[in-house]
C-alpha positions as CSV (number, residue, x, y, z in Angstrom):
1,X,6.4,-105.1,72.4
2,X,4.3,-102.3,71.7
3,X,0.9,-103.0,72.6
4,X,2.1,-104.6,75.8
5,X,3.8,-100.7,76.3
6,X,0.5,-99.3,75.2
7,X,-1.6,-101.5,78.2
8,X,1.0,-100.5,80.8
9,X,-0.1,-97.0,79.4
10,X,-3.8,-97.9,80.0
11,X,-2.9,-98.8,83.3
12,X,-0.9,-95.8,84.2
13,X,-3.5,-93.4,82.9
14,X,-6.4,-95.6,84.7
15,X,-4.2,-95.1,88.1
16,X,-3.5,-91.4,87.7
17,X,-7.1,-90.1,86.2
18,X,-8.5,-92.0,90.0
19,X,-6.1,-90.6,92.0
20,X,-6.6,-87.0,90.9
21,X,-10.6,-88.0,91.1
22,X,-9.9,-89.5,94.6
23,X,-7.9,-86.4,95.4
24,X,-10.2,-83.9,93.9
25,X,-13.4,-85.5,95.7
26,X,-12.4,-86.4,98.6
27,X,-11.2,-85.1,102.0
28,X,-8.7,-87.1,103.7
29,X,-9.1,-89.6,106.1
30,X,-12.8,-89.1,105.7
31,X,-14.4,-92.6,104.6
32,X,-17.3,-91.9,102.3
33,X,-19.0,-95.5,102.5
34,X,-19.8,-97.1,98.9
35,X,-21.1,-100.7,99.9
36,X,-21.9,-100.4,104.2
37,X,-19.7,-103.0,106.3
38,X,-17.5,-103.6,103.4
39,X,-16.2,-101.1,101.2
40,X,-15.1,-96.7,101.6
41,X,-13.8,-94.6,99.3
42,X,-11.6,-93.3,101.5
43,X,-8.1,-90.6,100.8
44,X,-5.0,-92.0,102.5
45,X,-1.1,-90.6,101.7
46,X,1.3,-93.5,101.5
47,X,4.8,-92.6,102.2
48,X,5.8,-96.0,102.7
49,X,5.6,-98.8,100.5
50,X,2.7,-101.6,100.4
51,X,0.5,-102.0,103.7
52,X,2.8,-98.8,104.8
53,X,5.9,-100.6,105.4
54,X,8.6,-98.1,106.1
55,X,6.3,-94.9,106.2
56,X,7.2,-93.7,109.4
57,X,10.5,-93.1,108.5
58,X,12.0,-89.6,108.3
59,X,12.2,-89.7,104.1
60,X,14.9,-91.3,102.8
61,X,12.1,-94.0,101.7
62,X,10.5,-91.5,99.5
63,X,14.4,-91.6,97.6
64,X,15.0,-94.9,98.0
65,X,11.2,-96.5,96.5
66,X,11.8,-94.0,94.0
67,X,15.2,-95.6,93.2
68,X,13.8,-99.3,93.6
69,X,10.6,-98.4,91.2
70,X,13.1,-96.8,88.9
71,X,15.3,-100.1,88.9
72,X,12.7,-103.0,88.7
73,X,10.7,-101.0,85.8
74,X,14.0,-101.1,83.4
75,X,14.1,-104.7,84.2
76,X,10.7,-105.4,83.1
77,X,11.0,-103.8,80.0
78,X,14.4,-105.2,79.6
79,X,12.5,-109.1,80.9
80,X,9.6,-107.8,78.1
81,X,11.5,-107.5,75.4
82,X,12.9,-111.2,75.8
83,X,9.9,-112.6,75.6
84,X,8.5,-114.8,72.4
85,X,4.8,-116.0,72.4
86,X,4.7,-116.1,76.3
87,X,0.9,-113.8,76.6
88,X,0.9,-115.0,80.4
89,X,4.1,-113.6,81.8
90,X,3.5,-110.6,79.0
91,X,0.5,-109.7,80.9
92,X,1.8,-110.0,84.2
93,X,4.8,-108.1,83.5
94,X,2.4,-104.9,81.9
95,X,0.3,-104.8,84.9
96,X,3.1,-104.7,87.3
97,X,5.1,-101.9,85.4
98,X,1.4,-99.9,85.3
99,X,1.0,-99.7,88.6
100,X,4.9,-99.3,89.4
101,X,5.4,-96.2,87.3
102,X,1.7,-95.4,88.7
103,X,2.9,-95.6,92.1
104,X,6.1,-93.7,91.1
105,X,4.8,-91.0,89.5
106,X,3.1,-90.0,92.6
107,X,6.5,-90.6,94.5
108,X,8.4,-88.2,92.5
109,X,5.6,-85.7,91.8
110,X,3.8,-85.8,95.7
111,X,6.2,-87.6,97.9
112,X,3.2,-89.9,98.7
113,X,1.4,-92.3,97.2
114,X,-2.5,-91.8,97.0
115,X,-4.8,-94.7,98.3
116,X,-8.4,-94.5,98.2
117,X,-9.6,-97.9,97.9
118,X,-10.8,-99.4,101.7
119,X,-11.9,-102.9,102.4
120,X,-13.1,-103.7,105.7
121,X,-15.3,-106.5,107.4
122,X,-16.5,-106.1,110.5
123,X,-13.4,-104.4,112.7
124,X,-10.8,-106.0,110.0
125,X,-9.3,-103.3,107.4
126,X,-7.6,-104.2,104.9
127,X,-4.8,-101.3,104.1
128,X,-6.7,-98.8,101.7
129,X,-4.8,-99.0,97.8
130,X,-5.3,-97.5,94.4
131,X,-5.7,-99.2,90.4
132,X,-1.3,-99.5,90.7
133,X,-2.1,-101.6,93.6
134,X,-4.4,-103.8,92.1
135,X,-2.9,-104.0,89.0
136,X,0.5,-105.0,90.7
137,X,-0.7,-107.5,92.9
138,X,-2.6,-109.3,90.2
139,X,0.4,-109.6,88.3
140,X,2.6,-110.7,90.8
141,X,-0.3,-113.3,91.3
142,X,0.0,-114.0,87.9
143,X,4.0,-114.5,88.3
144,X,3.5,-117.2,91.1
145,X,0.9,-119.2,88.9
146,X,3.0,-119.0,85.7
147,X,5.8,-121.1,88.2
148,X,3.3,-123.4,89.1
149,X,2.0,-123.9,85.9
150,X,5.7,-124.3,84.4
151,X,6.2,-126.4,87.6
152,X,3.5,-129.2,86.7
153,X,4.5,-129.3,83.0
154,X,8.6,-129.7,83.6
155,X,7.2,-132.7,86.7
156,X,4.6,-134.2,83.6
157,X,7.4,-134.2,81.5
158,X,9.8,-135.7,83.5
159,X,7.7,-138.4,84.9
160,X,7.7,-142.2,83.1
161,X,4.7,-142.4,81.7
162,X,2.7,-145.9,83.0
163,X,1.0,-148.3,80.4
């Protein structure tokens, strides 16, 4: 279980070092344009949780994401340590408990969650995000295939084979 600890560390450290970068170099709100009519660096505060659901509230989401990061990163540990020979969902699991206790550490420690990442094509932007972002969302993405993968075996072997 260890070196899947160790790359949820990588992705912790990845997520902090760019979001003190981000922080450091950038003023807020101000898009500094990296690729034009597609990509900004550009420094956002996220007290809500993903595309900023909730972060109008008055704060008790800060308590409560905290709470719910706090929860779901126990059970991935806990869902870790059960696992035997299964690299897929082990990888999945690290990436998304990265960029959890990424996203929490700036919950606990800011109140916010930095996001400097901006996508945007033509008037369309996407919600600006960090490395915990990513690293969650390909994860999760990794999660859904894993079912569909599992899906097509249990259906293959199932099925009566034709001769």
């Amino acid at each position: 279980m260890l070196p899947w600890l160790a790359l949820s560390a990588v992705i912790l450290v990845l997520d902090l070092v760019t979001k003190y970068l981000a922080s450091s170099h950038l003023d807020y709100a101000l898009p500094v344009n990296v690729i034009p009519g597609f990509f900004n660096l550009t420094l956002l505060h996220n007290t809500g949780a993903a595309f900023s659901f909730l972060a109008t509230e008055s704060g008790w989401q800060r308590w409560f994401f905290i709470a719910l990061a706090s929860l779901v990163s126990l059970a991935l540990i806990k869902w870790l340590q059960t696992l035997q020979g299964d690299r897929w969902m082990a990888i999945a699991i690290t990436l998304i408990l990265g960029g959890a206790l990424g996203n929490l550490y700036d919950r606990i420690t800011l109140g916010y969650v930095v996001d400097f990442l901006h996508f945007f094509w033509d008037d369309y932007h996407f919600p600006a995000f960090n490395i915990a972002d990513t690293a969650i969302s390909i994860g999760a993405a990794m999660m859904i295939l894993d079912l569909f993968r599992k899906h097509e075996d249990q259906e293959e072997t199932e099925s009566p084979r034709s001769e």
